[in-house]
N, C-alpha and C positions, 0 to 999 in steps of 0.2 A: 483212387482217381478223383474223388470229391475232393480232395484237399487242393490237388491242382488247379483244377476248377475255381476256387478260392484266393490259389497264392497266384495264380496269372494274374488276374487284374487289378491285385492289392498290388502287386508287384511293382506293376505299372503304374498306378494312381499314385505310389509311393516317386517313381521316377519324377514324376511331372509335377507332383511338387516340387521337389528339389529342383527341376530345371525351370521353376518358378520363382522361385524364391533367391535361386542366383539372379534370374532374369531383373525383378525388382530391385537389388542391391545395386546390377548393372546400374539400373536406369536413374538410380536415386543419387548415383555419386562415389558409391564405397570406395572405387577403385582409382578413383582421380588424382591424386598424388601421393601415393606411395614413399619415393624417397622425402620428400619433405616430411611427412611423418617418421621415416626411422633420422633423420636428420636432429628433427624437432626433443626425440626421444634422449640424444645425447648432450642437449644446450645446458648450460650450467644455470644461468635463466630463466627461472619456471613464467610459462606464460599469464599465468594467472596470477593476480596482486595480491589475492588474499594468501598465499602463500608465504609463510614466513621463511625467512631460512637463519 
């Protein structure tokens, strides 16, 4: 019964980071343009100069 006692509210503390840390990704941008990244992923093009090819 002690152990429950324990893994309840780890459990929980566990949850609410994670729906923190999505929350923060939300708000910072991560998920703002999706296709354009897998777009960008295919360009023959690299965006960056220092790039030799």
């Amino acid at each position: 019964m002690g152990i429950v006692m324990f893994l309840g509210p780890f459990s929980v503390l566990l949850g609410l980071t994670g729906l923190a840390a999505f929350w923060w990704t939300l708000k910072a941008g991560q998920y703002e343009d999706p296709m354009g990244d897998a777009s960008r992923i295919l360009a023959d093009v690299p965006d960056r100069p220092d790039v030799d090819e």
